[in-house]
N, C-alpha and C positions, 0 to 999 in steps of 0.2 A: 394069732400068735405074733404075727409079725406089728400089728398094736400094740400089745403089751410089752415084746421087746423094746419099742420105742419108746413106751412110758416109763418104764424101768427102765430105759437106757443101758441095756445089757449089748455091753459092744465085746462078745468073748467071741473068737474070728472062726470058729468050727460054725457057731449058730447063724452068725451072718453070715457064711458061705449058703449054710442050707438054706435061708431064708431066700438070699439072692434065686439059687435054683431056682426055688419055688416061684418068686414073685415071675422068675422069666416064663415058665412053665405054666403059669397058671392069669396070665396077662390077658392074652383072649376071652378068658371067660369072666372078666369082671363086668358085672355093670357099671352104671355111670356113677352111684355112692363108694362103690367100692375101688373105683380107679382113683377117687379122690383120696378116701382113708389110704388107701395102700402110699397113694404119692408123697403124703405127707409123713406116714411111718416111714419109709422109704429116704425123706428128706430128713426126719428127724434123727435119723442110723447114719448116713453120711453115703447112702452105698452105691453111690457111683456112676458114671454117664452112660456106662453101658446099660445098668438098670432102668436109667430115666429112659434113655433112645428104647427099650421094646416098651415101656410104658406111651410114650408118645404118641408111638403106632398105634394106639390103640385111640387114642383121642379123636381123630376126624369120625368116627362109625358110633360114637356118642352126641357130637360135636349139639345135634338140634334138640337131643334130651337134656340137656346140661342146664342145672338153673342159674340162677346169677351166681347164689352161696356157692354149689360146683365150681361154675368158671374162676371164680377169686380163690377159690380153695386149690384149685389148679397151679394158679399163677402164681400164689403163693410157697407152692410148695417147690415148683422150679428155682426161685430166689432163694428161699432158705437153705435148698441144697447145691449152688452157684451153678448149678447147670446149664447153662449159658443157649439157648434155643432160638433164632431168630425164628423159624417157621412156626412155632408152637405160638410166639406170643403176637404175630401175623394174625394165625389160626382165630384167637380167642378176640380180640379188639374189636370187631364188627358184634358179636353175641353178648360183648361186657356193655358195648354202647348202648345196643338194644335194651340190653336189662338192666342196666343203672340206675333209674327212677327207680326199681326195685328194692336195692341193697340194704343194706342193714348199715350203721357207720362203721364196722368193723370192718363190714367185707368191703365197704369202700375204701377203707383203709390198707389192706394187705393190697389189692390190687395197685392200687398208687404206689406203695411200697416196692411191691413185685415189676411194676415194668421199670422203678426209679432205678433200681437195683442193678439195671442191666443199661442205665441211663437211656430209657426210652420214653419218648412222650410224644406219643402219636394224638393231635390234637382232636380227633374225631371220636377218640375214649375219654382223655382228660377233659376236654370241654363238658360232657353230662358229667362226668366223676365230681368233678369239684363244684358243678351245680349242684348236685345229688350231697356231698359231703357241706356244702352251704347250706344246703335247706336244712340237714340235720341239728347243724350250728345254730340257725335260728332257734331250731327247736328244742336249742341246749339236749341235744341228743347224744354226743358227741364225749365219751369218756377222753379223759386228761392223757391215757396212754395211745390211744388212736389219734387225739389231735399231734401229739409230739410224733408219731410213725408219720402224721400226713405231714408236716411243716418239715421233718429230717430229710423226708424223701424230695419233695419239692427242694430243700436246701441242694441236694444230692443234684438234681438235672440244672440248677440254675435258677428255677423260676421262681418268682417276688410273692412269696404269699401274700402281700399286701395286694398284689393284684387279682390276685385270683377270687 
């Protein structure tokens, strides 16, 4: 439900109360796909710090199931919804480095986006990301709205994409 309302974009404030409830109530028992779908429906409804903080908590007791796609989908979903979290995006940067070689150009893409977003660039993540998002580029991998997300975001922290 709380899906759909985000795709439908159904922001009538009876539904998003009950949804709210719900997501708080029912926080515990997600798995690691569904703490991401939920974060991002969550993100895309607007519904609030209080929401993302019992979502959060739940993050460390998934943290070593989490694939790359998860953790960017994570990260992503914080940014979009300006949730502002130092310990969550602490949390994620050791696991997005690990699994960078992995990514997809998209998910390298929101993740650069996601830590740009809160002007962070811990170079121990960026350093494989924009290896990882380079190798893509070789591979003309790399759709036209992901390169513009990655070169806005770099715009955002400062950094010379010529250098990177």
């Amino acid at each position: 439900v709380l899906n759909a309302a985000a795709r439908l974009q159904l922001y009538e404030p009876r539904l998003l109360e009950a949804l709210v409830a719900q997501v708080r109530a029912q926080a515990r028992s997600l798995d690691a796909q569904g703490l991401c779908v939920v974060a991002n429906a969550c993100a895309k409804l607007q519904l609030g710090a209080e929401t993302f903080q019992v979502l959060y908590t739940q993050v460390p007791r998934h943290l070593a199931r989490l694939t790359g796609r998860q953790l960017a989908m994570l990260c992503h979903a914080w940014a979009k919804a300006h949730q502002h979290n130092d310990d969550l995006f602490s949390l994620l940067a050791l696991p997005l480095a690990q699994r960078a070689s992995g990514l997809a150009p998209h998910e390298v893409a929101i993740v650069i986006y996601g830590y740009a977003h809160f002007r962070k660039v811990p170079p121990e993540l960026f350093g494989p990301l924009l290896e990882r998002f380079g190798t893509h580029i070789d591979a003309e991998a790399v759709s036209v709205a992901d390169l513009l997300m990655v070169v806005n975001a770099l715009g955002r922290v400062g950094l010379d994409v010529e250098a990177c």
